[in-house]
Structure formats: structure tokens, C-alpha cells
N, C-alpha and C positions, 0 to 999 in steps of 0.2 A: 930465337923463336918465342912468341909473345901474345897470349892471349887475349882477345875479348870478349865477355860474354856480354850481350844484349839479353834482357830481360823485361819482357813487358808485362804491367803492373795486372790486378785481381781483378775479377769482377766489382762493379761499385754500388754503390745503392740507386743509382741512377741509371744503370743498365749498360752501361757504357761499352758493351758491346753489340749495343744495334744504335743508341743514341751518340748525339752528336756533342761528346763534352772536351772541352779542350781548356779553357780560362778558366771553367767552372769546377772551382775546388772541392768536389765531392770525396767522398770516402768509402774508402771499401766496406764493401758487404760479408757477411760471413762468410758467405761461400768462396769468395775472392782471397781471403784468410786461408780458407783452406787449398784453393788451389795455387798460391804463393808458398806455403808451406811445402805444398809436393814439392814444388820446384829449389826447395830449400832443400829438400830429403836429397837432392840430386847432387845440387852445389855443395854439401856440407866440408866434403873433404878436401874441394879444391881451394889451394891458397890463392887469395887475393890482394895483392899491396893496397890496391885504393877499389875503394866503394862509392858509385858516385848515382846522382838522383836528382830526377827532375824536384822543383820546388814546393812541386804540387801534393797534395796527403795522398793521394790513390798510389803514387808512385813512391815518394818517403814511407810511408809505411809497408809497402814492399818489400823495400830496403830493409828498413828496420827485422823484419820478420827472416830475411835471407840473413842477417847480421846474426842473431841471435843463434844460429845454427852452427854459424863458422866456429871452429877453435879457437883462432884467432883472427879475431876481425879486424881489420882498419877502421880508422873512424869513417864514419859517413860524410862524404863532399856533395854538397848542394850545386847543384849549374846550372843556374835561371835558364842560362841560353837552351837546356834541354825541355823544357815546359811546353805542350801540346800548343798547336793554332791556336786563334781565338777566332772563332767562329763566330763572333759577334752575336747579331739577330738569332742565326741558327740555333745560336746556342741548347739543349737539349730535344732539337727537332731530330725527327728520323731524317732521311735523302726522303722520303715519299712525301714526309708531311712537308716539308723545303717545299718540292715541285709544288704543292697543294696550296698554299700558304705564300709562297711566291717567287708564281711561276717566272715572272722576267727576272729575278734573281738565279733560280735553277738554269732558265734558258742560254743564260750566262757563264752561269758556271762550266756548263757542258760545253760551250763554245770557245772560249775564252783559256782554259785551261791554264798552266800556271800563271798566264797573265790576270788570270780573276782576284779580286779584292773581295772576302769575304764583307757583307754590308755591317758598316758600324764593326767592323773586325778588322781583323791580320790581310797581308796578301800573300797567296799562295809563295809567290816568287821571294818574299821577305823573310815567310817562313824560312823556306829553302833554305836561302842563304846565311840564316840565323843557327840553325840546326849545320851547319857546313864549317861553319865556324869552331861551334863547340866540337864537334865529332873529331876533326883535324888538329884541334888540339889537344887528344891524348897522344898522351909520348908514349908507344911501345916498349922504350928502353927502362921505363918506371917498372914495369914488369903485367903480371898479369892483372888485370881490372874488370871488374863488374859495373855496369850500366842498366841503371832499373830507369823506365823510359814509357813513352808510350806508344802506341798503332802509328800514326803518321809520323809522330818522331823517329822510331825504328824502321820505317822507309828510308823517311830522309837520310837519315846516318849512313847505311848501305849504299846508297847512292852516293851520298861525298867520299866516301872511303872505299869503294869498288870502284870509282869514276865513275859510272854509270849513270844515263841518264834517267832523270825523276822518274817521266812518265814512263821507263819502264818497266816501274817499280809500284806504278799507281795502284793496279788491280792484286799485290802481292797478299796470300793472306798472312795475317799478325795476330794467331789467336791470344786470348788471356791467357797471362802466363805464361807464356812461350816462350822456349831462348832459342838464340840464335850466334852461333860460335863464329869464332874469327882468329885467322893468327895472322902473323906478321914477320916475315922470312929476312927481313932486313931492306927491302927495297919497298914493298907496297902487302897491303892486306889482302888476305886470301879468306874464301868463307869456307867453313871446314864443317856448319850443320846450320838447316836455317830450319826453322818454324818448331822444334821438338816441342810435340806434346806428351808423348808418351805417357810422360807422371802422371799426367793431368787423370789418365781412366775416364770415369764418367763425370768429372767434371770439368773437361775440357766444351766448354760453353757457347763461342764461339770466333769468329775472326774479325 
């Protein structure tokens, strides 16, 4: 039996939980600091073999800060393939200001679902499958593992390792800083707590 915890990164300077940042290497906000740290209050005693993290500083330094808590930590493993979409164009637009700004892109989007190519970005379905990749290649048998990640990366992963399909996963909320438990009984992963914010209190920000 084999742990994983998903962990998704702080608030950032850029809002990143109502904007749209995926490519865009912002960095955490203080408040994001601190609600990473709750979630460090939480994780501190559980042992970890490997610590792994998107590429990106909003999610590394997440890491970093859950690291610092442990006893003993592993080192930190970077895994491109976990790095958020690139939202191309979008990049730090709301969904409102998208529709506003451009509409036959939105209209697409909505229609089009994982078949849509964000413009000048990633495609949903590429994403997908990128995120499907990494997720499937942690080995359970390594032991237990933390994954500090992001909102759509933290779908996608659940989805590859639940089997489940994306969009049923699309509207899931993924607040800051959230974790979301996982084990693994020898045949296939099981989800054992999804979205906790508890720690969070009042600076649980939003999904």
C-alpha cells in the first residue's frame, strides 16, 4: 500500500487563482507562502522517498517550503512533463476577459473541448496526454511520494491514474494548496481524500 500526495502550489503574484497562468513562470505571493506552509504543518511528519515538481517557481518553491518541514526530506525531482498548459494568447486573461477579447477563440473552446488548441499555445488533448505520461510513471513500489503540481495538472493526473475520463474532471474544484491523497493496493490507485483544505482557514483563496 502506497501513497500519493498531490499538492497544489500558493497563491502567486499574478492571481493565479482566477487568471490564466500556465507557461507563465510567476512566483508566489506571500500569502501563497503562507498557505504552502499550512499545508507543510500538515505533511511534516509523513515520510516521503521522492519529492517531485513541476519546473515552474510557483510549484518549486512549494516544494521547497513542504521540504524544509520534513525530517527528512528527499531531494527535489523536477518533471517538465508536469508543467501547467500554455495557454498561449490567453495567457494571464480571466475566461471572461478570453470571451471579451476573443470571442471566436472562446466559442471554440466551449465547442471544441479537448479537441481545442489553445491559439499560439498547447492542445488540450496534448496536454492530456503529456500530463498521462508523467503521472503513470510513478512506480508505487518506490514508496510514498509527494507531487507539488498545478489546478489542470492535478485534474489531469487523476484522470490518468483513476482511468477516468478528462471531462469528467473538467469542472473539479483544485483550490490553492490543496492536497489530494492517493494509494495504491497493488493493482490500481484508489483516491483516499481529494481537495483538503482544512489547514488552509482563512486563507484558503480559492479553486
Amino acid at each position: 500500500m502506497t501513497d500519493l500526495i498531490l499538492l497544489r502550489h500558493g497563491e502567486t503574484v499574478g492571481q493565479s487563482s482566477i487568471r490564466l497562468y500556465g507557461a507563465t513562470d510567476i512566483a508566489l505571493s506571500p500569502i501563497g507562502e503562507q498557505q504552502v506552509s499550512r499545508a507543510a504543518a500538515v505533511l511534516k511528519d509523513h515520510h516521503f522517498v521522492r519529492v517531485l515538481s513541476s519546473p515552474l517557481q510557483r510549484a518549486r518553491r512549494s516544494a521547497e517550503i513542504v521540504r524544509a518541514a520534513l525530517a527528512d526530506a528527499p531531494p527535489l525531482e523536477i518533471v517538465p512533463g508536469f508543467r501547467e498548459i500554455d495557454f498561449g494568447a490567453w495567457e494571464g486573461w480571466t475566461y471572461a476577459e478570453a470571451q471579451s477579447r476573443d470571442p471566436d477563440g472562446y466559442a471554440r473552446w466551449l465547442s471544441e473541448g479537448h479537441a481545442f488548441t489553445y491559439p499560439g499555445g498547447e492542445s488540450r488533448s496534448g496536454f492530456l496526454a503529456r500530463i498521462a505520461d508523467a503521472a503513470t510513471a510513478i512506480d508505487p513500489a518506490r514508496g510514498p511520494t509527494l507531487v507539488v503540481i498545478h489546478k489542470g495538472v492535478i485534474k489531469a493526473t487523476l484522470a490518468a491514474l483513476l482511468a477516468r475520463p478528462a471531462a469528467e474532471l473538467a469542472e473539479r474544484a483544485v483550490s490553492l494548496a490543496s492536497l489530494h491523497r492517493l494509494r495504491h493496493d497493488g493493482q490500481r490507485w484508489q483516491l483516499l481524500g481529494d481537495g483538503e483544505t482544512a489547514h488552509l482557514g482563512d486563507l484558503d483563496l480559492g479553486g
